[in-house]
FIKOLZA-1660 file (N, C-alpha, C; in steps of 0.1 Angstrom, whole numbers, plus 5000, padded with zeros to 4 digits):
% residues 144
   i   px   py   pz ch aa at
   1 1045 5239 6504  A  X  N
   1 1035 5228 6505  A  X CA
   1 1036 5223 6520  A  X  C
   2 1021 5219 6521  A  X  N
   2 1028 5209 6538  A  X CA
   2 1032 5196 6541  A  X  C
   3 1035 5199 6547  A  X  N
   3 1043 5182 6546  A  X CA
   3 1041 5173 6548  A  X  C
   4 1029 5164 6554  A  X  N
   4 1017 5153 6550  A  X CA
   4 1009 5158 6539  A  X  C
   5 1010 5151 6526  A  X  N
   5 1001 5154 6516  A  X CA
   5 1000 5138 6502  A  X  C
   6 0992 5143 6495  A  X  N
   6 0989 5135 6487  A  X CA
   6 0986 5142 6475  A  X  C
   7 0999 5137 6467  A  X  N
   7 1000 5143 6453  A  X CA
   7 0994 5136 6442  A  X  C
   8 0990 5141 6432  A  X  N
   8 0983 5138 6422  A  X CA
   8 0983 5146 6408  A  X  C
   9 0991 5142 6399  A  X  N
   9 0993 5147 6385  A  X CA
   9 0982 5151 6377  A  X  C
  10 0970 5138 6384  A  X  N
  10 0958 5137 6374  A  X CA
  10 0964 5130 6361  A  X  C
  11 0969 5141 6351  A  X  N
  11 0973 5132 6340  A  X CA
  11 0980 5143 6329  A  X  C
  12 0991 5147 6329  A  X  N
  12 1001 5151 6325  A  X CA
  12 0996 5163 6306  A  X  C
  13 0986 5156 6301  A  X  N
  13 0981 5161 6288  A  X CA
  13 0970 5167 6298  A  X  C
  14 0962 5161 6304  A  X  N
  14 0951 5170 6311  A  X CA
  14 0953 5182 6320  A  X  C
  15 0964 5182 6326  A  X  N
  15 0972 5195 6324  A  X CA
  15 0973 5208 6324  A  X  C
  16 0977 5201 6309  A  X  N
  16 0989 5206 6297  A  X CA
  16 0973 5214 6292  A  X  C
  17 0963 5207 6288  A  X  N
  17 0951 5210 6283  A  X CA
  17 0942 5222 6290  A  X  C
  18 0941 5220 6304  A  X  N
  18 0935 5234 6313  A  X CA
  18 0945 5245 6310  A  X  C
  19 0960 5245 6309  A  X  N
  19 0964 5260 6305  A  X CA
  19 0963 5264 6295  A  X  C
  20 0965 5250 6283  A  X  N
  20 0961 5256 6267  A  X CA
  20 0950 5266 6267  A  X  C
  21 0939 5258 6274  A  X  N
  21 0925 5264 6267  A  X CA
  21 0917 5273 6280  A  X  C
  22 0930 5278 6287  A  X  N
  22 0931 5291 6299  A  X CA
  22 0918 5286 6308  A  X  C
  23 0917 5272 6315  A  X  N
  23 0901 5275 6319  A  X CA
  23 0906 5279 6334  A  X  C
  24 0892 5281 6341  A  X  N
  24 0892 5285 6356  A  X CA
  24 0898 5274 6363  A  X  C
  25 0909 5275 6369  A  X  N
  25 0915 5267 6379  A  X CA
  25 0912 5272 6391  A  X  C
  26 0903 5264 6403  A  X  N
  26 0905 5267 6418  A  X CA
  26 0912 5258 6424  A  X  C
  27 0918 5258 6436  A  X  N
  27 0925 5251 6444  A  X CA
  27 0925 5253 6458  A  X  C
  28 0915 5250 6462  A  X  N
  28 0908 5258 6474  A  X CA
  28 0912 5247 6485  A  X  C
  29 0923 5256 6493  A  X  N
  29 0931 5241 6509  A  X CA
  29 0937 5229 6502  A  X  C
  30 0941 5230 6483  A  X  N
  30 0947 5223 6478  A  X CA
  30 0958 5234 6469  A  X  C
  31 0971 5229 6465  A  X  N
  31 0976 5233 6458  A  X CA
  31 0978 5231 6446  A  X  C
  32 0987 5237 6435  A  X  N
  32 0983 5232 6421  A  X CA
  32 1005 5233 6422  A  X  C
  33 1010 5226 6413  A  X  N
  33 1020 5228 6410  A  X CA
  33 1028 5220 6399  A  X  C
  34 1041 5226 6389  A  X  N
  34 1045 5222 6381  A  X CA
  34 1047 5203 6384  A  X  C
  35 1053 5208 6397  A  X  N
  35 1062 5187 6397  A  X CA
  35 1053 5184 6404  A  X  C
  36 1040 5188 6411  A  X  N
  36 1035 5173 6419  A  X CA
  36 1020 5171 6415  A  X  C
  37 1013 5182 6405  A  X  N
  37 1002 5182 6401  A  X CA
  37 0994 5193 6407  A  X  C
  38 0988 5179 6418  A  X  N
  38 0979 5188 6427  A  X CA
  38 0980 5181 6439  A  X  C
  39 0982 5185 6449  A  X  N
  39 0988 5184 6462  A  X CA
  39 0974 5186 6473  A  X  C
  40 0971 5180 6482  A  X  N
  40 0958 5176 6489  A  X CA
  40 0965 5178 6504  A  X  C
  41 0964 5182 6513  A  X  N
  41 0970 5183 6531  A  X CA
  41 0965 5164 6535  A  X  C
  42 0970 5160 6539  A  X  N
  42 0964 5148 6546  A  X CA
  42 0960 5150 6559  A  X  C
  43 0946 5150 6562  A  X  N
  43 0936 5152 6575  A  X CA
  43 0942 5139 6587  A  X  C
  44 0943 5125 6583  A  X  N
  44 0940 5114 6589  A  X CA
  44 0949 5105 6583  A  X  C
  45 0949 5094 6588  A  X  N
  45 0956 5087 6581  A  X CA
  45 0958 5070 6588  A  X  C
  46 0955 5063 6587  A  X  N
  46 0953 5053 6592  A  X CA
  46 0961 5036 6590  A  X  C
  47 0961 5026 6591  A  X  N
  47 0966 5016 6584  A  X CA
  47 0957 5018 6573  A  X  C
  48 0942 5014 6570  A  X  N
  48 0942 5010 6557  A  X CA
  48 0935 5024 6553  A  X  C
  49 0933 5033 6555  A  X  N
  49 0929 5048 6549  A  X CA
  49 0935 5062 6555  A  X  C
  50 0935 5067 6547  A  X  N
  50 0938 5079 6545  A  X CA
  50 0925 5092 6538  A  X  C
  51 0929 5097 6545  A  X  N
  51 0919 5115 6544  A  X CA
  51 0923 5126 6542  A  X  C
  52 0922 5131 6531  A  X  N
  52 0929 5148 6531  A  X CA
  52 0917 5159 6530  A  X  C
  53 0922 5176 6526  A  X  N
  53 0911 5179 6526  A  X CA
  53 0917 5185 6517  A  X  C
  54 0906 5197 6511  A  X  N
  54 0913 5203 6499  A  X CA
  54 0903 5203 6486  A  X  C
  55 0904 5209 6479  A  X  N
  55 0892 5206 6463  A  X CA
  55 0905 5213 6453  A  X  C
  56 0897 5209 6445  A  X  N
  56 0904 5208 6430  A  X CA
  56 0894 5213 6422  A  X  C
  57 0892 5225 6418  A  X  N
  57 0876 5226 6400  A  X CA
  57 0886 5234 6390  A  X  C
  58 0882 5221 6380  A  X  N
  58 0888 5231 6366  A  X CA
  58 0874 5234 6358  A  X  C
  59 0873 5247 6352  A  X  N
  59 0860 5248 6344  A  X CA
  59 0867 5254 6333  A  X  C
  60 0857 5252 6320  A  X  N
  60 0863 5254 6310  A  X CA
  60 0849 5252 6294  A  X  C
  61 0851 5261 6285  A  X  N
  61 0841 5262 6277  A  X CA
  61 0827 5262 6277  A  X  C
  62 0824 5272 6290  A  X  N
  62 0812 5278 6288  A  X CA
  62 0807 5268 6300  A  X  C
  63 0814 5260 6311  A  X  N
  63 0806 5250 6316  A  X CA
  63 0808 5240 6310  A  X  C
  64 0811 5232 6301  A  X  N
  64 0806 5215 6292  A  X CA
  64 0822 5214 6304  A  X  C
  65 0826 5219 6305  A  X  N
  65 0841 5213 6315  A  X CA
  65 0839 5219 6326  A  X  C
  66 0837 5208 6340  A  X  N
  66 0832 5210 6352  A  X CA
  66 0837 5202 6361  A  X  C
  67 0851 5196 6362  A  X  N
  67 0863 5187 6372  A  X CA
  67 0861 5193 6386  A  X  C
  68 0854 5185 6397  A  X  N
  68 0855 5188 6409  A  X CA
  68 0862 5173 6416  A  X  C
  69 0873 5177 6423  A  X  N
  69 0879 5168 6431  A  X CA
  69 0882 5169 6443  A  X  C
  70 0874 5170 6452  A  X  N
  70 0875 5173 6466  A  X CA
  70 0879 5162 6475  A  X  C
  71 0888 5164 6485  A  X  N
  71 0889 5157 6495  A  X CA
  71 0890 5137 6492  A  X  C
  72 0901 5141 6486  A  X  N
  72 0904 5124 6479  A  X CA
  72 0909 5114 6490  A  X  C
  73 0908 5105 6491  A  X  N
  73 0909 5093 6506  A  X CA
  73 0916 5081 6492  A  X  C
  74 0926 5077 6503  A  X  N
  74 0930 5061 6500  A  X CA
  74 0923 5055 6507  A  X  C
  75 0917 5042 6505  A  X  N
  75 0913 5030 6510  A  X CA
  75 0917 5019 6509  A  X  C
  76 0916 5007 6517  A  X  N
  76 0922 4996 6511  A  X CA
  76 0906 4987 6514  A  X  C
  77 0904 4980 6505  A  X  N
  77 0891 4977 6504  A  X CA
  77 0894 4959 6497  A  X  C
  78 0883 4951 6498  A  X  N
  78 0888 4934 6495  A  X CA
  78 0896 4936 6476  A  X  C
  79 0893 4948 6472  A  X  N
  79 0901 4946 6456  A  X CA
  79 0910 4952 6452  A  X  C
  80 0915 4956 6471  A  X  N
  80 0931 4962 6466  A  X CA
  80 0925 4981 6472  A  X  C
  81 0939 4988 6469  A  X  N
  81 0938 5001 6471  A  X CA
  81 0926 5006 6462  A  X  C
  82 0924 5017 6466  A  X  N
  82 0913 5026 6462  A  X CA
  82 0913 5040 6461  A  X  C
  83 0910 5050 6451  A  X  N
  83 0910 5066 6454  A  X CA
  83 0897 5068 6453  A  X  C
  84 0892 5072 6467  A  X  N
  84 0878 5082 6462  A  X CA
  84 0878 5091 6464  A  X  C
  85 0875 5103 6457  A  X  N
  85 0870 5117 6459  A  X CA
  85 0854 5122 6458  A  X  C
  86 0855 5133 6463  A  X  N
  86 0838 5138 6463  A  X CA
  86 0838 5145 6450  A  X  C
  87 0826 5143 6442  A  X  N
  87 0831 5155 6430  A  X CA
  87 0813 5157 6432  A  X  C
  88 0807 5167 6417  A  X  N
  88 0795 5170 6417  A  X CA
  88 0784 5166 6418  A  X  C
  89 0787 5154 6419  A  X  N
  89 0776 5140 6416  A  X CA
  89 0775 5129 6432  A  X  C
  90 0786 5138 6440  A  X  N
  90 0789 5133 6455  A  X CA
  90 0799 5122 6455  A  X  C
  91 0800 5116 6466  A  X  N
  91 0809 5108 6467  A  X CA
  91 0816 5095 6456  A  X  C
  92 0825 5091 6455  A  X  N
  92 0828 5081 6442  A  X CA
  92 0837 5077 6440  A  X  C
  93 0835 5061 6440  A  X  N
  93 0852 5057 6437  A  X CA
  93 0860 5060 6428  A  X  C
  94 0866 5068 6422  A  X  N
  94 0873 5068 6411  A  X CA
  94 0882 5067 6406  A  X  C
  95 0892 5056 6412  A  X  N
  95 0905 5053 6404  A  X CA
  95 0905 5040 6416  A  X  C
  96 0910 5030 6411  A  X  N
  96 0918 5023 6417  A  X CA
  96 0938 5021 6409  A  X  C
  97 0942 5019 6424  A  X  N
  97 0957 5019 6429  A  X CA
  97 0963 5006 6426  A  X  C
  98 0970 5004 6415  A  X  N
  98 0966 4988 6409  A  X CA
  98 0986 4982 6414  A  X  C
  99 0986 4970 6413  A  X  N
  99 1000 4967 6416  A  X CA
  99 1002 4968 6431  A  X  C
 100 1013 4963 6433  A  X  N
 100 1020 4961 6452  A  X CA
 100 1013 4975 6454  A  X  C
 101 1007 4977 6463  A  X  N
 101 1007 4988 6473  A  X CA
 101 1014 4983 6485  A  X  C
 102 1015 4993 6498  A  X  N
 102 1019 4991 6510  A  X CA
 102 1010 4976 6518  A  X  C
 103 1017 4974 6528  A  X  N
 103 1008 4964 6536  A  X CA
 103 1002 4976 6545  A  X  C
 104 1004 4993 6550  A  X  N
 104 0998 5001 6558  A  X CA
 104 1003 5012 6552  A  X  C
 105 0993 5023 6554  A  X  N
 105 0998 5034 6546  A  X CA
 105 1007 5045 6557  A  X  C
 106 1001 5043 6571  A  X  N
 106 1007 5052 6581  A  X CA
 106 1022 5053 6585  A  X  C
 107 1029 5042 6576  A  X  N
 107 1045 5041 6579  A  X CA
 107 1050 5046 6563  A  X  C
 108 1056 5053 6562  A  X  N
 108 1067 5062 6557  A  X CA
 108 1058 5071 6543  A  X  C
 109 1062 5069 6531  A  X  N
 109 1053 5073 6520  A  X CA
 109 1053 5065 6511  A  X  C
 110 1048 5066 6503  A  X  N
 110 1045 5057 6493  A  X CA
 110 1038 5062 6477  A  X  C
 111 1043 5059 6467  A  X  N
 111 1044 5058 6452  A  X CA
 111 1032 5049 6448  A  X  C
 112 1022 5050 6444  A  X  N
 112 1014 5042 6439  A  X CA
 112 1014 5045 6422  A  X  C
 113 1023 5040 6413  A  X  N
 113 1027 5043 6407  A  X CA
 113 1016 5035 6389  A  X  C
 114 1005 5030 6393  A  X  N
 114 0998 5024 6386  A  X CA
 114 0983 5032 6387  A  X  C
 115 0978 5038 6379  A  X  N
 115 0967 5043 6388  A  X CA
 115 0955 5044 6377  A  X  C
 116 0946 5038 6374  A  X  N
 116 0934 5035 6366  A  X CA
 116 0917 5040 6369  A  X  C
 117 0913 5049 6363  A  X  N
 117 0899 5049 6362  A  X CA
 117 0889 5042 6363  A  X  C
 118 0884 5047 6372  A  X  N
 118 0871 5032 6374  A  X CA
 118 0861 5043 6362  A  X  C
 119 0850 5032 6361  A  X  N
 119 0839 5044 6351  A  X CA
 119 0834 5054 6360  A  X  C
 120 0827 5055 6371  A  X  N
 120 0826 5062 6376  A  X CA
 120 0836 5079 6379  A  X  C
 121 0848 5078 6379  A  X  N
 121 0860 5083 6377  A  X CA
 121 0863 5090 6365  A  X  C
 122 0857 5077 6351  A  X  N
 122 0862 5083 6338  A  X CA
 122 0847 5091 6335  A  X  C
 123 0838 5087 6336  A  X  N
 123 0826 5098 6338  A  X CA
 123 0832 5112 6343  A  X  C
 124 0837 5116 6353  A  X  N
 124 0837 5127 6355  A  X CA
 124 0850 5138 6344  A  X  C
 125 0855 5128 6338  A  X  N
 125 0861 5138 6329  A  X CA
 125 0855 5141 6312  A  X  C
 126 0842 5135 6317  A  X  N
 126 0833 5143 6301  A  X CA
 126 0837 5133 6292  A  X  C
 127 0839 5119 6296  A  X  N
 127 0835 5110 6285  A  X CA
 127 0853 5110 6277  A  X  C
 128 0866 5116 6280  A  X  N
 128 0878 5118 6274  A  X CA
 128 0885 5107 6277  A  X  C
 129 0880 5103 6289  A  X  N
 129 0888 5088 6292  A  X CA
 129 0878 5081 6293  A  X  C
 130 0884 5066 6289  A  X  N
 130 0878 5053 6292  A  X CA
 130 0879 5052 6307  A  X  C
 131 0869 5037 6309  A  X  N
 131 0868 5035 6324  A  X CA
 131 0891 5027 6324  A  X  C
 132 0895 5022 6330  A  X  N
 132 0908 5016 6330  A  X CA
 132 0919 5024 6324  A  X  C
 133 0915 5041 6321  A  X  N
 133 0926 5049 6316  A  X CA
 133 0936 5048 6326  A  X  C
 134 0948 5047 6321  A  X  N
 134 0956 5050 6334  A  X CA
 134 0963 5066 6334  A  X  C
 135 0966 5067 6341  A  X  N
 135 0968 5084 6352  A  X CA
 135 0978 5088 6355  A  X  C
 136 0983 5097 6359  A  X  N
 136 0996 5096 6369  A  X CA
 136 0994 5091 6380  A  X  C
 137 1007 5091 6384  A  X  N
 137 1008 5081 6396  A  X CA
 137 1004 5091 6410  A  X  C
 138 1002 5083 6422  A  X  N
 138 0992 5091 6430  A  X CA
 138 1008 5085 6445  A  X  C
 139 1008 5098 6449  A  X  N
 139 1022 5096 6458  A  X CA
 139 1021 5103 6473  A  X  C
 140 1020 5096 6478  A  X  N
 140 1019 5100 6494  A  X CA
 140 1031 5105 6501  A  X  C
 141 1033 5114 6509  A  X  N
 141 1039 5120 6513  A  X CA
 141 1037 5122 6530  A  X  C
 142 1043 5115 6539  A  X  N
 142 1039 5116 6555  A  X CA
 142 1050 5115 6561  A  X  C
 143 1047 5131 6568  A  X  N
 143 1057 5137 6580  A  X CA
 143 1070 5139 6574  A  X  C
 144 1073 5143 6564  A  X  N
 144 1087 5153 6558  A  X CA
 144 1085 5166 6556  A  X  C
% end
């Protein structure tokens, strides 16, 4: 893996769920793996944002399962941290980073260890989660 990145489990049954039901996994300038999920390169990285690049598509039963997660960014915005990714519907907030976050993300790494669906977010998983589902935790990794 490289070594500025930004990991993401997604969510541990959702998973577990894409290999049950063998769907198309791509991981295109993103990795996939047992312990960190799915792993993003960090492009940029700033006091209050961060930029990676990378996509994520799981497809699965004919199409009705269509997960695109490209190029996911931290933000820190007036309601706290923030994850948006680009998926098929274009740009979208979709999770906020709930609890202490950092006061800047560009000094060391960081565990955001609370991590909740906005609706927009829970939309893109087909209606399986609520909007406030919580997630695995979303963990930054800079310069190791």
């Amino acid at each position: 893996m490289s070594a500025s990145r930004l990991e993401w489990g997604i969510r541990d049954t959702f998973l577990a769920y894409l290999d049950a039901v063998e769907a198309v996994v791509e991981a295109d300038g993103a990795e996939r793996s047992t312990d960190a999920g799915i792993a993003f390169p960090i492009a940029r990285i700033g006091q209050r944002e961060l930029e990676t690049t990378g996509r994520f598509r799981a497809r699965a039963h004919g199409g009705a399962l269509d997960l695109l997660i490209a190029e996911p960014a931290i933000v820190r915005d007036p309601d706290g941290w923030a994850m948006h990714w680009t998926s098929h519907q274009g740009r979208l907030l979709g999770a906020r980073l709930l609890g202490a976050g950092p006061e800047r993300l560009d000094i060391g790494s960081w565990d955001f260890g609370d991590v909740a669906l906005t609706a927009e977010g829970a939309a893109q998983f087909g209606g399986n989660y609520a909007p406030w589902t919580r997630m695995a935790p979303v963990r930054l990794l800079t310069g190791v």
